[in-house]
RODO-2510 file (C-alpha; in nm, 4 decimals, decimal comma):
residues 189
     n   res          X          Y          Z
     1     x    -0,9988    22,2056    -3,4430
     2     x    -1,0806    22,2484    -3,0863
     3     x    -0,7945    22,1104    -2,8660
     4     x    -0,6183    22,2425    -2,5256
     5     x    -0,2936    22,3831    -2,5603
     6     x    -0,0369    22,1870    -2,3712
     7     x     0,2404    22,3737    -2,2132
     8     x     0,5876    22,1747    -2,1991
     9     x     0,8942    22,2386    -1,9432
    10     x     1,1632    22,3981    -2,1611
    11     x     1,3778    22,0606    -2,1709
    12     x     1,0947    21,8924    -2,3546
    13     x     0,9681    22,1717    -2,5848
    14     x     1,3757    22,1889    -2,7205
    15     x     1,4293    21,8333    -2,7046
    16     x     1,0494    21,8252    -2,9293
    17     x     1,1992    22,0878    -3,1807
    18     x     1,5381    21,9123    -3,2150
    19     x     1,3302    21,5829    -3,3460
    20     x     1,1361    21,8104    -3,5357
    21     x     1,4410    21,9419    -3,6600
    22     x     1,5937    21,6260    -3,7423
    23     x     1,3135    21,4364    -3,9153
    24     x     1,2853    21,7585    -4,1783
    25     x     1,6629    21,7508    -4,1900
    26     x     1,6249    21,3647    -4,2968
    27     x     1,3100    21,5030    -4,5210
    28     x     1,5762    21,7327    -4,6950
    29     x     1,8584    21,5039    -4,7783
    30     x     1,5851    21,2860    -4,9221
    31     x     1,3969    21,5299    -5,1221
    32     x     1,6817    21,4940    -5,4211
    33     x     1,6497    21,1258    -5,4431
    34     x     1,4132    20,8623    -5,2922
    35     x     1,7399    20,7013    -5,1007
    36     x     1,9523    20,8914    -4,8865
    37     x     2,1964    20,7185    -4,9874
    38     x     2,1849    20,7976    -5,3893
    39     x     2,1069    21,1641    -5,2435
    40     x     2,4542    21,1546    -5,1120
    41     x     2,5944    21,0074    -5,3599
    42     x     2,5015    21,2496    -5,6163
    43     x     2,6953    21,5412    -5,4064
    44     x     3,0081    21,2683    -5,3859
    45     x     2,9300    21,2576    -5,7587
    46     x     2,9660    21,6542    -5,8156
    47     x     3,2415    21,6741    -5,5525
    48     x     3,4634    21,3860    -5,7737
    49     x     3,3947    21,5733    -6,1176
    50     x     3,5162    21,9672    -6,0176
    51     x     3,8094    21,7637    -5,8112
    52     x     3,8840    21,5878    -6,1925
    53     x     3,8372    21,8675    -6,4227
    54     x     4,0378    22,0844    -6,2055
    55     x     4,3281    21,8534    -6,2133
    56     x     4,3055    21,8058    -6,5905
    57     x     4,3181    22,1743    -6,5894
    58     x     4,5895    22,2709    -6,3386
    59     x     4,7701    22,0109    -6,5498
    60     x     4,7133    22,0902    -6,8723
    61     x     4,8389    22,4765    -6,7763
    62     x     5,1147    22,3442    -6,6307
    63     x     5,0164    22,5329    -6,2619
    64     x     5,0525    22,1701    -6,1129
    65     x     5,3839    22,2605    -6,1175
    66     x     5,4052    22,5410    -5,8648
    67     x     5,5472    22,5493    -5,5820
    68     x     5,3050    22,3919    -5,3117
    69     x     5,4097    22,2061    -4,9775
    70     x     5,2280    21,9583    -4,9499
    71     x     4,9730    21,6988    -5,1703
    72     x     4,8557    21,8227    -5,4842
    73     x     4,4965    21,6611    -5,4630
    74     x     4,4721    21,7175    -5,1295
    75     x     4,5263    22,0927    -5,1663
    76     x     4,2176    22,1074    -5,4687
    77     x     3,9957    21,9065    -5,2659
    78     x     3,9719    22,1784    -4,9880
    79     x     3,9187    22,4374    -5,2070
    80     x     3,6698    22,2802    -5,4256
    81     x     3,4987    22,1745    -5,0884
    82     x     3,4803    22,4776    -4,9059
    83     x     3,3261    22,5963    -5,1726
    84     x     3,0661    22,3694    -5,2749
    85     x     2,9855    22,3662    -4,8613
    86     x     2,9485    22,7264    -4,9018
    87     x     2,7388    22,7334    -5,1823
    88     x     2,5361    22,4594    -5,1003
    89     x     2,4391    22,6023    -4,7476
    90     x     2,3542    22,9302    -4,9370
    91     x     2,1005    22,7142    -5,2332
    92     x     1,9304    22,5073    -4,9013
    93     x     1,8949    22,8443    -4,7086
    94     x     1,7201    23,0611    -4,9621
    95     x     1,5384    22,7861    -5,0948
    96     x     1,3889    22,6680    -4,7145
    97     x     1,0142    22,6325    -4,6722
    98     x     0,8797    22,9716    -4,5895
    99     x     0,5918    22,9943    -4,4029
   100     x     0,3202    22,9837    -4,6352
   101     x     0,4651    22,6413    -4,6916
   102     x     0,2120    22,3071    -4,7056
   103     x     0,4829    22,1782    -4,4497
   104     x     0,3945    22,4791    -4,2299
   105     x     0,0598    22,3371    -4,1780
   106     x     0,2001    22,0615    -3,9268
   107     x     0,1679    22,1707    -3,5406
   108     x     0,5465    22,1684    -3,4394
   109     x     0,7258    22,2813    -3,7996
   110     x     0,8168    22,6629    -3,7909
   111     x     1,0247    22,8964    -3,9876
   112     x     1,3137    22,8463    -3,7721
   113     x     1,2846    22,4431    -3,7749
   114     x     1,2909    22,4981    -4,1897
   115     x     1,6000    22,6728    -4,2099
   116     x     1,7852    22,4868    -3,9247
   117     x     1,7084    22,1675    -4,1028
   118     x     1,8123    22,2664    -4,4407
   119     x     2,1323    22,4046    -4,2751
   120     x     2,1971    22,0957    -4,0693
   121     x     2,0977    21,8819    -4,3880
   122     x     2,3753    22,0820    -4,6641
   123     x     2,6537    22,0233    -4,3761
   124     x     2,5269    21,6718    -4,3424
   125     x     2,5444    21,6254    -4,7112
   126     x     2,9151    21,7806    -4,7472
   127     x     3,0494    21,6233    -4,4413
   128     x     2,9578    21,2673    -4,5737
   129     x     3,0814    21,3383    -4,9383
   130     x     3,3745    21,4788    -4,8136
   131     x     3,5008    21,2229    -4,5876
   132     x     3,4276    20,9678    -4,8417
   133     x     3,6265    21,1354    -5,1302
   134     x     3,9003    21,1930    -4,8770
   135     x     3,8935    20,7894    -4,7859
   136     x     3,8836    20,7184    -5,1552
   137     x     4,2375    20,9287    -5,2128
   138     x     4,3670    20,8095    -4,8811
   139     x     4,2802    20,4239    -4,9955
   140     x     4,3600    20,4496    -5,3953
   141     x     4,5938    20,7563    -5,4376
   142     x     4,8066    20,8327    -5,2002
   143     x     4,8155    20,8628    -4,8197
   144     x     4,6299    21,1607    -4,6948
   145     x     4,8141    21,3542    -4,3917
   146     x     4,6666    21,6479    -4,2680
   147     x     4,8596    21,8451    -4,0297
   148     x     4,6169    22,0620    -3,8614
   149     x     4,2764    21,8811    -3,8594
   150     x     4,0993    22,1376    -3,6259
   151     x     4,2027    22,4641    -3,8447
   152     x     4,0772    22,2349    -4,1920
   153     x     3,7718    22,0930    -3,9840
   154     x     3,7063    22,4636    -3,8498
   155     x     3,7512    22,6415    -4,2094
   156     x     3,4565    22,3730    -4,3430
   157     x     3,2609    22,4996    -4,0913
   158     x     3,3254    22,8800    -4,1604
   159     x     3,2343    22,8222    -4,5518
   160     x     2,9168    22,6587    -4,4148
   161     x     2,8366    22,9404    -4,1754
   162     x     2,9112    23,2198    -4,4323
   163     x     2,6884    23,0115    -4,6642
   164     x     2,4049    23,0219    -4,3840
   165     x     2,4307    23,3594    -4,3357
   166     x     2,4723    23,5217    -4,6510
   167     x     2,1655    23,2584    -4,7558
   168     x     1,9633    23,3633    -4,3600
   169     x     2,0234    23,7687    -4,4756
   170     x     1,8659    23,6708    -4,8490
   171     x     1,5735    23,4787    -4,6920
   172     x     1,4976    23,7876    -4,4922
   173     x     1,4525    24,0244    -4,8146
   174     x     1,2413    23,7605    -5,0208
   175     x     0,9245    23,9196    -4,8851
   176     x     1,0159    24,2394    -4,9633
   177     x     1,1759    24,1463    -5,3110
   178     x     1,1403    23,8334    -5,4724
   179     x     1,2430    23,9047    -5,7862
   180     x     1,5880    24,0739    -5,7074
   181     x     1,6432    23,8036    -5,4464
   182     x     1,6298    23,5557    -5,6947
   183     x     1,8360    23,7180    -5,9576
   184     x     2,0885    23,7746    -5,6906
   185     x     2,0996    23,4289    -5,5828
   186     x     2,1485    23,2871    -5,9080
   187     x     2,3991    23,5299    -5,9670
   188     x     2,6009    23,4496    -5,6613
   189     x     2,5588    23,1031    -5,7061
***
């Protein structure tokens, strides 16, 4: 109740919110599953299932048989990925802590640490998924090449920006109105 406020040197008070940041990021991934690593594998779970029914669909309308350079799988796995990484940054955005939060109630969480670690914990979450499906088809399928890693590596990024922002810009009009934020986050999602 009665304590001195401490003033840090800049260096310290950043390096203090990037743990912060990090051990609510950790807090996040976890907060779906008791193990991280069941956490993650739920999202490589959801990731293997749309890249599976859209095959059996492409296929089944015969679309597989367009005219695409390149690997087949390969070519449904970014899109299906840049989309759940977009979507997925939006959902852990909107639904941060806020600041009437129980979590808020801890000296070094703020707003800011809340949404930077449930943006830092969706990319996490993708990433990881991602790179392990792609392993999977590289080890079982086929051979993966990808020709221009930097332009794919910088387009997951983009989905997972637009996903922060569109979810940042949402966050900012739930004071004002709830109710129409939700409904238009569950339609956008």
């Amino acid at each position: 109740m009665f304590e001195s406020k401490r003033t840090y040197p800049t260096c310290r008070s950043l390096l203090n919110k990037a743990a912060t940041t990090f051990h609510v990021a950790v807090r996040k991934v976890r907060s779906g599953h008791r193990n991280a690593l069941c956490a993650i594998g739920q999202t490589i779970m959801q990731g293997l299932l749309f890249l599976t029914f859209f095959y059996l669909m492409f296929t089944v309308l015969g679309v597989r048989g367009a005219a695409l350079r390149g690997d087949f799988t390969l070519y449904l796995l970014t899109g299906i990925f840049l989309y759940l990484t977009h979507i997925t940054a939006f959902r852990g955005i909107v639904g941060s802590e806020g600041p009437t939060s129980a979590m808020m109630l801890h000296a070094p969480m703020n707003t800011i640490v809340a949404i930077l670690a449930s943006a830092l914990s969706s990319l996490y979450t993708q990433f990881i998924s991602f790179m392990v499906i792609l392993f999977i088809i590289h080890t079982i399928i086929e051979p993966v090449i990808v020709h221009d890693w930097v332009g794919a590596g910088m387009m997951f990024l983009l989905s997972w920006f637009t996903g922060c922002c569109f979810g940042v810009v949402l966050l900012a009009l739930k004071p004002w109105m709830p109710g129409a934020v939700s409904t238009i986050s569950m339609i956008y999602v």
